[in-house]
LOKOLMAR-581023 format. One line per 4 residues: number of its first residue (from 1); their letters; for each residue x, y, z of N, C-alpha, C, O. Coordinates in Angstrom, 3 decimals, always signed. Atoms other than C-alpha are relative to their C-alpha. Layout:
<recs>
NUM) a) X/Y/Z/X/Y/Z/X/Y/Z/X/Y/Z; ...
</recs>
This chain:
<recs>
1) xxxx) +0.577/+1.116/+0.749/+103.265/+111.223/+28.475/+1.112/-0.663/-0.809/+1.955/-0.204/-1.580; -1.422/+0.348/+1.212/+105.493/+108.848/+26.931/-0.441/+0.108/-1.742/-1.383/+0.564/-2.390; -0.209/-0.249/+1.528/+106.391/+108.581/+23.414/-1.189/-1.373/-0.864/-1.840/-1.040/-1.854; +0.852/+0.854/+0.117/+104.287/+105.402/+22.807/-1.466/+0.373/-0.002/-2.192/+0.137/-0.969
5) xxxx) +1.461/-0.614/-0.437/+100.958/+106.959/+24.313/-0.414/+1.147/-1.314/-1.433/+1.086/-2.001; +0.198/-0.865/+0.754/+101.547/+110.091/+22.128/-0.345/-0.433/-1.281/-1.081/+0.313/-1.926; +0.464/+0.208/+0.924/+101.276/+107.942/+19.190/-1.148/-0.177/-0.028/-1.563/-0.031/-1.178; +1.658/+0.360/+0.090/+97.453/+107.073/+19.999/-0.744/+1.310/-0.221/-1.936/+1.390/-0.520
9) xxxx) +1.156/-0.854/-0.162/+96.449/+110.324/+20.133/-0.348/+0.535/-1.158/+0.361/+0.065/-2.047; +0.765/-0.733/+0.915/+94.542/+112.387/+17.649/-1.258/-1.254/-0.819/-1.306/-2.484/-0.828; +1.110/+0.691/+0.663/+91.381/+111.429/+15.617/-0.941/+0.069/+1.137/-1.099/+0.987/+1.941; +1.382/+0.238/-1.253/+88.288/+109.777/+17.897/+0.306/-1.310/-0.036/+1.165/-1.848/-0.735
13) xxxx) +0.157/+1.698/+0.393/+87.334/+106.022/+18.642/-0.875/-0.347/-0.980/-1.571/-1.240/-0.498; +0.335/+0.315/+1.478/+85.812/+105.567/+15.159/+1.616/-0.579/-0.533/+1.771/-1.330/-1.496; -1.459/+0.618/+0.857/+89.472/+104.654/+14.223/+1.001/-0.404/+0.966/+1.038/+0.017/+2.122; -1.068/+0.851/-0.861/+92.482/+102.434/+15.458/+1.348/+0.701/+0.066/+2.308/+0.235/+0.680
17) xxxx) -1.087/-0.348/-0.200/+94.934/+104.824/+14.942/+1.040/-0.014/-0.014/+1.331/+0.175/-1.195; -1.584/+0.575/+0.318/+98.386/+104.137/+15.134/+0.451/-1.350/+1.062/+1.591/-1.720/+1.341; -0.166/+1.270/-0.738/+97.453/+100.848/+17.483/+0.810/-0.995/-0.548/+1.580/-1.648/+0.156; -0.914/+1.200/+0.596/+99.052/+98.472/+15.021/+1.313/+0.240/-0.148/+2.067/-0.695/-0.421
21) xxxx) -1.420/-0.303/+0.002/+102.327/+100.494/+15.053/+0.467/-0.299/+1.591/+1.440/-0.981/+1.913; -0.755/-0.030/-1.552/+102.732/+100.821/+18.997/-0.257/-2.060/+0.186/+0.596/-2.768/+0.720; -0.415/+1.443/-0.519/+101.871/+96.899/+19.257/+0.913/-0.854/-0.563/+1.418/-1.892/-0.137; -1.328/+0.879/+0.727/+104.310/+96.084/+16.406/+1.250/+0.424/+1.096/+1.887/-0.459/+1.669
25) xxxx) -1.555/-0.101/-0.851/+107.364/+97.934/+18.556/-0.277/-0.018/+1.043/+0.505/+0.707/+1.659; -0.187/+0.674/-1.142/+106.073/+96.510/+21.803/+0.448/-1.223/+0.179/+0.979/-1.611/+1.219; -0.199/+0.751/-0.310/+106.455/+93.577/+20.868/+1.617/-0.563/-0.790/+2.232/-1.625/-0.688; -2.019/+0.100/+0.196/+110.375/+94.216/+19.077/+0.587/+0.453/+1.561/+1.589/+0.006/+2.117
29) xxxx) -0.596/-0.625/-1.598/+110.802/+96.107/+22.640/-0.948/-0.337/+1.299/-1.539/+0.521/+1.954; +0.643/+0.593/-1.292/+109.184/+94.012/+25.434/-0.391/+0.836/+1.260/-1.258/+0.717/+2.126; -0.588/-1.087/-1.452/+110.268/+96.733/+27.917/-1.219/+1.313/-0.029/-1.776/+1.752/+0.977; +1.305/-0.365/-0.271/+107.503/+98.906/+26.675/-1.377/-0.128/+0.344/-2.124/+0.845/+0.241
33) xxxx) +0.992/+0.581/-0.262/+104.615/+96.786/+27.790/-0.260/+0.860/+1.099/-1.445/+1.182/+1.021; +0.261/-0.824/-0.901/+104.730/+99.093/+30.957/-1.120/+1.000/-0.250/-2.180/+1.288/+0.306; +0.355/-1.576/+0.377/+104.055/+102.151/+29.062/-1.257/-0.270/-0.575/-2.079/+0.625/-0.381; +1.390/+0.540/+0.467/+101.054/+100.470/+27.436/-1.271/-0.280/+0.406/-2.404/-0.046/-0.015
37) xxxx) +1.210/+0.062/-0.738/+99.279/+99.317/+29.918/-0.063/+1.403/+0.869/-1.179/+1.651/+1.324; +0.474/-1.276/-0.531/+99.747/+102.911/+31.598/-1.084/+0.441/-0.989/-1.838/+1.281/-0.500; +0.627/-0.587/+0.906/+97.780/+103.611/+28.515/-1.236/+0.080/+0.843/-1.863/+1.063/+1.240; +1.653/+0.101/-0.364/+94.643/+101.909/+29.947/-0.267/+1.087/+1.357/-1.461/+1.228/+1.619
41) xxxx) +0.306/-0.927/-0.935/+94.813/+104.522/+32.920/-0.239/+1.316/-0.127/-0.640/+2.050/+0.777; -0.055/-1.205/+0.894/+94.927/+107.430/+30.524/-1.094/+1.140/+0.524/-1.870/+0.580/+1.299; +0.646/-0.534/-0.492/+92.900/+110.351/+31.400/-1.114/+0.068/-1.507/-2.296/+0.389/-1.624; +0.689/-0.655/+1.677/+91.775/+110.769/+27.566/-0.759/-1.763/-0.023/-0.262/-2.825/+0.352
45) xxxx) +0.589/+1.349/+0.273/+89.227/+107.918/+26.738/+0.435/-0.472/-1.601/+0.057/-1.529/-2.105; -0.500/+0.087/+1.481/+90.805/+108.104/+23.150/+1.133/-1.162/-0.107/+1.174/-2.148/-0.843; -1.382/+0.816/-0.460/+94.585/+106.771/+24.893/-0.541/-1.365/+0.183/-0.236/-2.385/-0.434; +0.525/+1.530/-0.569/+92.624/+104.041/+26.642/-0.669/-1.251/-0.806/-0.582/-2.469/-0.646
49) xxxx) +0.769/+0.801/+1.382/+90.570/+102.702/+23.635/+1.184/-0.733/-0.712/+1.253/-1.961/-0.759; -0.630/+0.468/+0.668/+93.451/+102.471/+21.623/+1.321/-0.515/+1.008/+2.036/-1.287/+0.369; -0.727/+0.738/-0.400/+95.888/+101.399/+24.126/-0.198/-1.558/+0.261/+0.634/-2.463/+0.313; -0.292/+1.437/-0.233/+93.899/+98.396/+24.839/-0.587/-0.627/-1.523/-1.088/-1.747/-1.624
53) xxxx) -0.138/+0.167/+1.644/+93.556/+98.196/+20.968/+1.132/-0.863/+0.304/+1.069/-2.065/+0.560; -1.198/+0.418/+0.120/+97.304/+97.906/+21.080/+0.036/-1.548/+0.882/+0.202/-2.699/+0.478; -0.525/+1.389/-0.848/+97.674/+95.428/+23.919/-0.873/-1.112/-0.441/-0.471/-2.111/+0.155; +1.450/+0.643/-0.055/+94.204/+93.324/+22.664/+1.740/-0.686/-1.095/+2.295/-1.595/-0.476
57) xxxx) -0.599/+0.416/+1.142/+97.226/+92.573/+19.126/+1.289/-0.825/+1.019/+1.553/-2.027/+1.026; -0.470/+0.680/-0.642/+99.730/+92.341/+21.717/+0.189/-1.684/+0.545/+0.933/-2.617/+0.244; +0.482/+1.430/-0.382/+98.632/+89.388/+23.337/-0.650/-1.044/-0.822/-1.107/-2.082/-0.344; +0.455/+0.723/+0.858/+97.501/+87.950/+20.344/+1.505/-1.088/+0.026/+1.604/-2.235/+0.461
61) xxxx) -1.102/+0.765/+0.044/+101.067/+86.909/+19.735/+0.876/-0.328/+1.338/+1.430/-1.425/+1.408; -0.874/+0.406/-1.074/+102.967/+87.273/+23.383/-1.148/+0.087/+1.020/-1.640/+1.139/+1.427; +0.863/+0.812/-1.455/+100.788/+85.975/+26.023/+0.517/+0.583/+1.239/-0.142/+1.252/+2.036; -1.637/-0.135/-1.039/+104.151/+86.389/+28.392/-0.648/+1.295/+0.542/-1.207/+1.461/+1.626
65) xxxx) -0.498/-1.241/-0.317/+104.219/+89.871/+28.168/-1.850/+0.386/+1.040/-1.950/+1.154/+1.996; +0.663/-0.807/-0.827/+100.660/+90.323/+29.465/-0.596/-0.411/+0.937/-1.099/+0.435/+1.677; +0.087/+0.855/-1.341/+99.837/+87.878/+32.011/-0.152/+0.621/+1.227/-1.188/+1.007/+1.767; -0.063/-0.988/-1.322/+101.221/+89.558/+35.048/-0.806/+1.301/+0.119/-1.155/+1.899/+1.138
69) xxxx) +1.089/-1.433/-0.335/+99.120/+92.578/+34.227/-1.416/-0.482/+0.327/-2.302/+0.343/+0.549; +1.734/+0.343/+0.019/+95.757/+90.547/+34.566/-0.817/+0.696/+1.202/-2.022/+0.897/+1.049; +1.009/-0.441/-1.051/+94.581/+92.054/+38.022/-0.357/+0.928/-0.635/-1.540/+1.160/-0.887; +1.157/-1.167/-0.137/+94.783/+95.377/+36.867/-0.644/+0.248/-1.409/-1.046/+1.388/-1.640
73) xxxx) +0.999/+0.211/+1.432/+93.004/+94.431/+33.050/-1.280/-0.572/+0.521/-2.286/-0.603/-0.187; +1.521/+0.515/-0.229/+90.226/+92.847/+35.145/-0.810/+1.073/+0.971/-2.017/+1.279/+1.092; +0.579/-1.593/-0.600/+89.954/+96.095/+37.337/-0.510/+0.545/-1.372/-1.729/+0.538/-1.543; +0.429/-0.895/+0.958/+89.870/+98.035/+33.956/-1.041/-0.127/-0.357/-1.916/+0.739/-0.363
77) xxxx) +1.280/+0.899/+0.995/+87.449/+95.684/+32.173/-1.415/+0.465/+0.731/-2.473/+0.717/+0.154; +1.128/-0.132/-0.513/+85.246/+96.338/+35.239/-0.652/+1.056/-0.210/-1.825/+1.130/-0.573; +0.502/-1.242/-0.332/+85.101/+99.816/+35.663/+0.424/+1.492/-1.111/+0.162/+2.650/-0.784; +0.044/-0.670/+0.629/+86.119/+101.610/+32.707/-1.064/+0.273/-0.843/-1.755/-0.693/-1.166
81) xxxx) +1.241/-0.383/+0.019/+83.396/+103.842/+31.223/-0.228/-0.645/-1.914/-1.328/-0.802/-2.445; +0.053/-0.092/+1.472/+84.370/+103.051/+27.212/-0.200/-1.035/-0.732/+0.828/-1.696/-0.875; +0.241/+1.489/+0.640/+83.043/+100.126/+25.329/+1.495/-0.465/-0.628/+1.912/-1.609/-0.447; -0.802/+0.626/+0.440/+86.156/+100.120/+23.446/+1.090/-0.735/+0.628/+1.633/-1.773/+0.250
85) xxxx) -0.696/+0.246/-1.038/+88.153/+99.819/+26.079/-0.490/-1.617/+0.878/+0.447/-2.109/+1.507; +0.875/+1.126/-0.452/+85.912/+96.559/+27.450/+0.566/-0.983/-0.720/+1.597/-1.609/-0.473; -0.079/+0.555/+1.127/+85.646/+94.904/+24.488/+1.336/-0.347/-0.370/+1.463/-1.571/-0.401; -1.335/+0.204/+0.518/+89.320/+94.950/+23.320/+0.483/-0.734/+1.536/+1.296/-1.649/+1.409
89) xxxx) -0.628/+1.167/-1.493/+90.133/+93.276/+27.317/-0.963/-1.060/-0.103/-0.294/-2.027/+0.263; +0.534/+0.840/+0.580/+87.412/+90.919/+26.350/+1.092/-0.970/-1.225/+2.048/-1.720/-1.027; -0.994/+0.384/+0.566/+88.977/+89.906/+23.606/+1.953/-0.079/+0.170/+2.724/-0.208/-0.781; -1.491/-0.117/-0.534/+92.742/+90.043/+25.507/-0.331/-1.503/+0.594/+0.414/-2.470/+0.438
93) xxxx) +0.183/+0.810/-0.855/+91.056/+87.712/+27.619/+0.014/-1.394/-0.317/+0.505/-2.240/+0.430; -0.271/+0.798/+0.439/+90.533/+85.148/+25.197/+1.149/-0.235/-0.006/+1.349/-1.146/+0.797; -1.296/-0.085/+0.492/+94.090/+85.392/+24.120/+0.997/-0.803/+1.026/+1.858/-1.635/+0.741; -0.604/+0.285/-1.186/+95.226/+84.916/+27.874/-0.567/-1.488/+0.279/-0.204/-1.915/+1.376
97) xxxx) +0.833/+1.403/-0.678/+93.059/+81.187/+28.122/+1.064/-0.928/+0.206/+0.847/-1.838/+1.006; -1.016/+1.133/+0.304/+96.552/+79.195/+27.299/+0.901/+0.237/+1.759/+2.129/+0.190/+1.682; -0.371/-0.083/-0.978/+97.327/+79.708/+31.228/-1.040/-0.946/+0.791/-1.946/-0.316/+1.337; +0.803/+0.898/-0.821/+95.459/+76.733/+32.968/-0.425/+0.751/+1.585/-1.605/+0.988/+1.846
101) xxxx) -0.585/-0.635/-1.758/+96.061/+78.247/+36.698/-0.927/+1.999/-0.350/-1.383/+2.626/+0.606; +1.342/-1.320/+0.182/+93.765/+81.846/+35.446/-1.215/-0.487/-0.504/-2.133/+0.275/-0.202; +1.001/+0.581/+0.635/+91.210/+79.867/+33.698/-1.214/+0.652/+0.732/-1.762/+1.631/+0.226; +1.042/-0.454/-0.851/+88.495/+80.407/+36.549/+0.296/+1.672/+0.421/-0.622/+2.294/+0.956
105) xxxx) +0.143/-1.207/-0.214/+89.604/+83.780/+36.989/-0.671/+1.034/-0.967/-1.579/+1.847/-0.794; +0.953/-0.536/+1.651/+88.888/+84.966/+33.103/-1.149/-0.153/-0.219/-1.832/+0.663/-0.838; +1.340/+0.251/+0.272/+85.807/+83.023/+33.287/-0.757/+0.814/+0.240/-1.365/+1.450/-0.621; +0.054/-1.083/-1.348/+84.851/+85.101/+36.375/-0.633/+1.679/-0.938/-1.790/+2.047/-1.147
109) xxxx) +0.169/-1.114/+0.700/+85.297/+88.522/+34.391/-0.776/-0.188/-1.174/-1.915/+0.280/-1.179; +0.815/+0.624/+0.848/+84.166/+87.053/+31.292/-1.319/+0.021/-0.185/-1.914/+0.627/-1.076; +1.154/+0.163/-0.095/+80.970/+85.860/+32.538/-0.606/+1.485/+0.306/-1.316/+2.053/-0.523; +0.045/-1.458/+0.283/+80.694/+89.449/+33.958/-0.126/+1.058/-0.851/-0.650/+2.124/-0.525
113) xxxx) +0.280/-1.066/+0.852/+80.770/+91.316/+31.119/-1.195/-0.531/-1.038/-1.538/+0.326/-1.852; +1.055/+0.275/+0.311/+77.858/+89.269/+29.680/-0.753/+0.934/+0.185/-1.309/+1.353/-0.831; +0.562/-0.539/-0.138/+76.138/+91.604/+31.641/+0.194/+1.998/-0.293/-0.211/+2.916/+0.421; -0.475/-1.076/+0.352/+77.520/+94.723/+29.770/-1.252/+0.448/-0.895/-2.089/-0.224/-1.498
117) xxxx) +1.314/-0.531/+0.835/+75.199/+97.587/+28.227/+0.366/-0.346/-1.380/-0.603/-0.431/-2.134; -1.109/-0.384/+1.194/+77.928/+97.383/+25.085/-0.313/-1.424/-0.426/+0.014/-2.288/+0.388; +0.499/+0.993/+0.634/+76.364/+94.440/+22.546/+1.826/-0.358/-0.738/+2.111/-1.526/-1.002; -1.185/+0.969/-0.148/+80.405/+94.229/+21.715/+0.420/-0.568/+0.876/+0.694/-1.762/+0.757
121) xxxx) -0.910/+0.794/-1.089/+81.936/+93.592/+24.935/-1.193/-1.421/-0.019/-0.694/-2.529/-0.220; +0.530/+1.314/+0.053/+79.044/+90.925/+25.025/+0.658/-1.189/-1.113/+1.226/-2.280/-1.069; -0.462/+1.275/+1.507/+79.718/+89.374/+21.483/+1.627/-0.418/+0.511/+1.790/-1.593/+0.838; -1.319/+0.547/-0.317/+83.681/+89.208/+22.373/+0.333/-0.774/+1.494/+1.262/-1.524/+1.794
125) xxxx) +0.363/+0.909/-1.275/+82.563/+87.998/+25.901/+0.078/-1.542/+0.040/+0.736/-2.409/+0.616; +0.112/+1.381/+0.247/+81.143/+85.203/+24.449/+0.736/-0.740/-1.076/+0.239/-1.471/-1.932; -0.607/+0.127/+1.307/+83.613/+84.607/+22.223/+1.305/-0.697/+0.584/+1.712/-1.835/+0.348; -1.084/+0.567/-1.032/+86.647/+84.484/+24.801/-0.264/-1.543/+0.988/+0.504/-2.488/+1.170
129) xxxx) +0.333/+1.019/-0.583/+84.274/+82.226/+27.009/-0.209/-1.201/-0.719/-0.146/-2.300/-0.168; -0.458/+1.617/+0.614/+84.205/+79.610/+24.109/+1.054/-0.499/-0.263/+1.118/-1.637/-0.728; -1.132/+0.836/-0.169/+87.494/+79.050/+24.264/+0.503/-0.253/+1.177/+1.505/-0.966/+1.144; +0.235/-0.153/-1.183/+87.376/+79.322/+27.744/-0.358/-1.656/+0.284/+0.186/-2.641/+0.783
133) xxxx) +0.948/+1.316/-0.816/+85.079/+76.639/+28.334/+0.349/-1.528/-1.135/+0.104/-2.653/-0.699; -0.551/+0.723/+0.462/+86.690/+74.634/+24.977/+1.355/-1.091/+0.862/+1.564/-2.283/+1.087; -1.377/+0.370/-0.483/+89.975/+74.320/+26.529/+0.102/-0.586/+1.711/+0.929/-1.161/+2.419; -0.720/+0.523/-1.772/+89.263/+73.819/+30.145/-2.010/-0.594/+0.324/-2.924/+0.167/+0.005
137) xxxx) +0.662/+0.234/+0.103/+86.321/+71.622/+30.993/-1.357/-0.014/+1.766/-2.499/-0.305/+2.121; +0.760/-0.701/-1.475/+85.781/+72.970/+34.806/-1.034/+1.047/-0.526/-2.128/+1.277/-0.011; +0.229/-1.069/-0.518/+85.126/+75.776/+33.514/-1.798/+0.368/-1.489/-2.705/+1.177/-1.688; +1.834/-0.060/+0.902/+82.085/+74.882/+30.548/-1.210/-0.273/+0.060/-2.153/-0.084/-0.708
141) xxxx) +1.790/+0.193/-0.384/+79.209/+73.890/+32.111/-0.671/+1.421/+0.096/-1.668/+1.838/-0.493; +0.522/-1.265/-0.133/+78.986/+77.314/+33.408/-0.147/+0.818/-1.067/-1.214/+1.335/-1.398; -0.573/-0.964/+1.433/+80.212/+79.197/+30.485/-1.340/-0.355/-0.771/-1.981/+0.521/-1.351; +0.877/-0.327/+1.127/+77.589/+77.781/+28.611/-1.191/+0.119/-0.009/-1.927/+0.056/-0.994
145) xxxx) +1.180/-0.725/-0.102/+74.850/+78.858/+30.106/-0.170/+1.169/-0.009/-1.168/+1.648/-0.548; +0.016/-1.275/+0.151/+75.948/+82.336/+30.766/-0.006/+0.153/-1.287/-1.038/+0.737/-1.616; +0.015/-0.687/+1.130/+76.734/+82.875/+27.276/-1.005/-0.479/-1.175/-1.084/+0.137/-2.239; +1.108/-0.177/+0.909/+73.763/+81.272/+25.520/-1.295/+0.870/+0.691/-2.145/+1.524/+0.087
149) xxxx) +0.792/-1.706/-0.684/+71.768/+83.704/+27.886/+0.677/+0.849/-1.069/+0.265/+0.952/-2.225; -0.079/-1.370/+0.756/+73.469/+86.447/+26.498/-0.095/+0.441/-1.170/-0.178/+1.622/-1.510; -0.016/-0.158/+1.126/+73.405/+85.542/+23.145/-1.398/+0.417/-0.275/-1.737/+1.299/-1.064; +1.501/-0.491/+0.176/+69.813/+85.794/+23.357/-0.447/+1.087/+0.817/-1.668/+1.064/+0.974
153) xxxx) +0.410/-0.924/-0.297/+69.538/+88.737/+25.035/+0.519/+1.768/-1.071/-0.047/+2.839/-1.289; -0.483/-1.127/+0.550/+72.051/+90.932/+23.001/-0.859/+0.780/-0.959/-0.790/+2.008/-0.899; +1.095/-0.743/+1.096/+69.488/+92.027/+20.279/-0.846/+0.802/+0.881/-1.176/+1.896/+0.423; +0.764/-1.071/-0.600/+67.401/+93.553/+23.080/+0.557/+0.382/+0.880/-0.129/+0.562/+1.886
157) xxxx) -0.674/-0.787/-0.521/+70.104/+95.036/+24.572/-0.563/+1.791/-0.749/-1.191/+2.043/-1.777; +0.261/-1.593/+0.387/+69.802/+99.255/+24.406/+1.118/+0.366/-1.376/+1.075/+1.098/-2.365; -1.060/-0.222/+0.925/+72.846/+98.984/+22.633/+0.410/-1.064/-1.663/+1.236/-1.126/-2.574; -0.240/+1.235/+1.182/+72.201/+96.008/+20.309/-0.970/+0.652/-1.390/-1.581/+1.705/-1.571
161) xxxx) +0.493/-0.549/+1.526/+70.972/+96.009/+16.599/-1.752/+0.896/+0.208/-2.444/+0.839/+1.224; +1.081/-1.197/+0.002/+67.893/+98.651/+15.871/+0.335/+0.750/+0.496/+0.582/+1.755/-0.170; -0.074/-0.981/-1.504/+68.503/+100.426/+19.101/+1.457/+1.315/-0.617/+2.295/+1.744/+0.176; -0.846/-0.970/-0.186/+70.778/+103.053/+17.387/+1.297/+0.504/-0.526/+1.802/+1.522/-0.053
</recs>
């Protein structure tokens, strides 16, 4: 395990951990972006949470660095089991909209995770898809039907408010 990864570990996902340290020296050392996104493949659902913690800050500020990883963040997004893990590529996703030429691809996933059990990955769903559908105007007609659906469904989601 690298040295990066090892910082995520200990605690649970109730806490962020040492995410804001590994995305501060990813983004002084570019070269670890590798080791980061190995995170999201992690066997521990703890690594994976907070790795895409880390990369979610990442891409707040360098775009660059995470671009080229988008296939396999829209694999993850699909099929990883951990809300946090969702949710934080949700919100990546926004981050990634300033690429005209992915636009319809983000939407794509995006709209997809509307249909998540996890009342966050929804809320940051629809959150990415309004800037989504702000910035690019192919892509808001759609956008804004999926996500005023979902807005009105999230409360009777299993996972939305009361429920738990």
């Amino acid at each position: 395990m690298s040295k990066i990864l090892e910082w995520l570990e200990g605690g649970d996902l109730r806490s962020d951990g040492l995410a804001d340290r590994v995305a501060e020296l990813v983004l002084q050392r570019p070269e670890l972006i590798a080791e980061l996104i190995q995170g999201l493949h992690d066997d521990a659902d703890l690594i994976r949470g907070r790795s895409a913690d880390a990369l979610e800050k990442v891409a707040r500020a360098r775009q660059d660095l995470v671009i080229d990883h988008l296939p396999a963040l829209i694999r993850t997004a699909r099929e990883d089991p951990v809300p946090m893990v969702r949710f934080h590529l949700a919100m990546t996703f926004g981050h990634l909209a300033c690429y005209p030429d992915r636009a319809d691809e983000l939407a794509q996933v995006l709209i997809e995770q509307l249909e998540d059990r996890s009342a966050f990955v929804k809320s940051w769903g629809i959150a990415s898809l309004a800037i989504l559908g702000r910035r690019y105007t192919r892509v808001s007609v759609r956008v804004c039907f999926k996500a005023f659906r979902a807005f009105w469904t999230i409360g009777a989601s299993p996972s939305g408010p009361g429920h738990g």
